[in-house]
C-alpha positions in Angstrom: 0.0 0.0 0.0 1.4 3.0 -1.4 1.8 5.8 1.3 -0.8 8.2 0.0 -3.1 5.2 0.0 -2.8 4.7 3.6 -3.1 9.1 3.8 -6.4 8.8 1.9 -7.8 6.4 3.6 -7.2 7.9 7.5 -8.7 10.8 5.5 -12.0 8.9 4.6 -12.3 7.1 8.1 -12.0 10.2 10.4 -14.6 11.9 7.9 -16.8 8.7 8.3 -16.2 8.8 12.2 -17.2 12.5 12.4 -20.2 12.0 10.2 -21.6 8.9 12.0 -20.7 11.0 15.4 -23.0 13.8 14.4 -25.7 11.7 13.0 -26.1 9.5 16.4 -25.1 12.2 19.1 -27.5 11.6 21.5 -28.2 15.3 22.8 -27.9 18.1 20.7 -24.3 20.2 20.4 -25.5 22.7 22.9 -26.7 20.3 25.4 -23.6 18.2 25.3 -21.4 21.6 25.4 -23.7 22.2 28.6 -23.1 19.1 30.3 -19.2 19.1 29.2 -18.9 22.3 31.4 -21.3 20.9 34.3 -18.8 18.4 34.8 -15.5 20.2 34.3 -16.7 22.7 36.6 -17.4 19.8 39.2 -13.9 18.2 38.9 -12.6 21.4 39.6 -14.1 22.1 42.3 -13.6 18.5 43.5 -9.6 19.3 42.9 -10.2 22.0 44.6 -11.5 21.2 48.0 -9.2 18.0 47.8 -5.7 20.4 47.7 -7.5 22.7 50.2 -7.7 19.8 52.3 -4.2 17.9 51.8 -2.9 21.9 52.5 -4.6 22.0 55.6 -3.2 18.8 56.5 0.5 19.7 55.2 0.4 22.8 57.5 -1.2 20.8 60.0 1.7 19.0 60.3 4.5 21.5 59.3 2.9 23.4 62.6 3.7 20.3 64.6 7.0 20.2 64.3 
């Protein structure tokens, strides 16, 4: 297989992929887009409160000694 062959057809399979990914999205773009930022918003906030904690418990027991 010749090397523009193999170019070609990466080509034709990532246009098939995005074309059967918009045809069988469950939600619409904005609804998706909407729930994408629900939960990134919630993981940070999760990372968040977890480095909050771990700092409290750092100085905890940096105090200590």
């Amino acid at each position: 297989m010749k090397k523009n062959d193999t170019f070609g057809f990466m080509l034709l399979a990532f246009g098939v992929g995005v074309l059967a990914g918009i045809l069988l999205a469950p939600n619409s773009g904005n609804q998706t887009r909407k729930e994408l930022s629900a939960k990134i918003d919630a993981f940070f906030e999760e990372a968040s409160d977890f480095i909050t904690y771990e700092c409290g418990k750092i100085k905890s027991k940096f105090d200590k000694v």
